[in-house]
C-alpha positions in Angstrom: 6.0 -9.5 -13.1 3.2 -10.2 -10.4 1.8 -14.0 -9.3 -0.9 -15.2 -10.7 -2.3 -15.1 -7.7 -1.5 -11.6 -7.1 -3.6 -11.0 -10.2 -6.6 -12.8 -9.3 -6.7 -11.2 -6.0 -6.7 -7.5 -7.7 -9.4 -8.6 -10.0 -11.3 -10.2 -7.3 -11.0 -6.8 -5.1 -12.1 -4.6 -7.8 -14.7 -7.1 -9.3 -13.3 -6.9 -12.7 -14.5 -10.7 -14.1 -13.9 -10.7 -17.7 -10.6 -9.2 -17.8 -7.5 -10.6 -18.3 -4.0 -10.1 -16.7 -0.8 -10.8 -17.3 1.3 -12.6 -15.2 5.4 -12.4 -16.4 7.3 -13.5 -13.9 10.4 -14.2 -15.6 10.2 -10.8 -17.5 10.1 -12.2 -20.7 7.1 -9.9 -21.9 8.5 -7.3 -19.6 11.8 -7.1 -21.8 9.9 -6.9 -25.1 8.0 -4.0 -24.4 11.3 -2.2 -23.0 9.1 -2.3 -19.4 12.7 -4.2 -17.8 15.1 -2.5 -15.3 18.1 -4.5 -16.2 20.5 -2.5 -12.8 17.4 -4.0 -10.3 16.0 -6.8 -12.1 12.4 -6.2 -12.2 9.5 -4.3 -14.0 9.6 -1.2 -14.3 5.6 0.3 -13.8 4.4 0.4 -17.0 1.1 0.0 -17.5 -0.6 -1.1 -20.7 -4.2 -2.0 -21.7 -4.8 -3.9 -24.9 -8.1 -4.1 -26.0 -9.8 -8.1 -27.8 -8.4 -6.5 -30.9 -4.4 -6.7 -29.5 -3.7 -2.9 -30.0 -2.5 -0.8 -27.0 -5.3 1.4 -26.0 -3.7 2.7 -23.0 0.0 3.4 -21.7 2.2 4.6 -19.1 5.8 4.0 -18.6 6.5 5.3 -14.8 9.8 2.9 -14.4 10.4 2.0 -11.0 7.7 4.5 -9.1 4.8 3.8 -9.3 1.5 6.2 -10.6 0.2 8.3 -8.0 -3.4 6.9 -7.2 -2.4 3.8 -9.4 -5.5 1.7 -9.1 -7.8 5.0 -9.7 -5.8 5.7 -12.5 -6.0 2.2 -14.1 -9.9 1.6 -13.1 -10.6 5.2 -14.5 -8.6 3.8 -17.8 -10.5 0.5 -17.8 -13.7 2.2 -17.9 -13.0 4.7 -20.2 -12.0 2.2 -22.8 -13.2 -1.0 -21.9 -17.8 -1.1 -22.9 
C-alpha cells in the first residue's frame, strides 16, 4: 500500500528500470490476494513477483513483520527469476 513515489524511489536506489510496481493504496489489490490486516488497516508484508506472463513466480506472506534482510531477499528473488 506504498506511494508511488515510494516505489519509484526503491527502483531508483536499486537501479531496477524495467520493472514494475504496484502501488495500492486503498488496499483494493491488497484485499484480493488476502495480503489485508483488517484489526490495523494496512498490508500485511506479502511479497509477490509476477512475471510478463501474470503468474506468481515468487511469494511470501510475512503479515505485519516484515522479512529479515527484505530488500536482499526480494533483489536475490528478482534476479533469480527475472533474465
Amino acid at each position: 500500500m506504498d506511494s508511488v513515489e515510494s516505489h519509484r524511489e526503491f527502483i531508483s536506489k536499486h537501479s531496477l528500470d524495467g520493472i514494475t510496481l504496484l502501488s495500492d493504496t486503498d488496499g483494493s489489490v491488497a484485499k484480493l490476494y488476502d495480503a489485508y490486516h483488517r484489526l490495523f488497516g494496512v498490508a500485511g508484508r506479502v511479497y509477490f513477483l509476477i512475471d510478463s506472463d501474470r503468474r506468481i513466480i515468487y511469494q511470501k506472506k510475512q503479515r505485519i513483520f516484515p522479512l529479515k534482510d527484505q530488500t536482499e531477499t526480494l533483489m536475490k528473488q528478482i534476479d533469480e527469476h527475472i533474465q
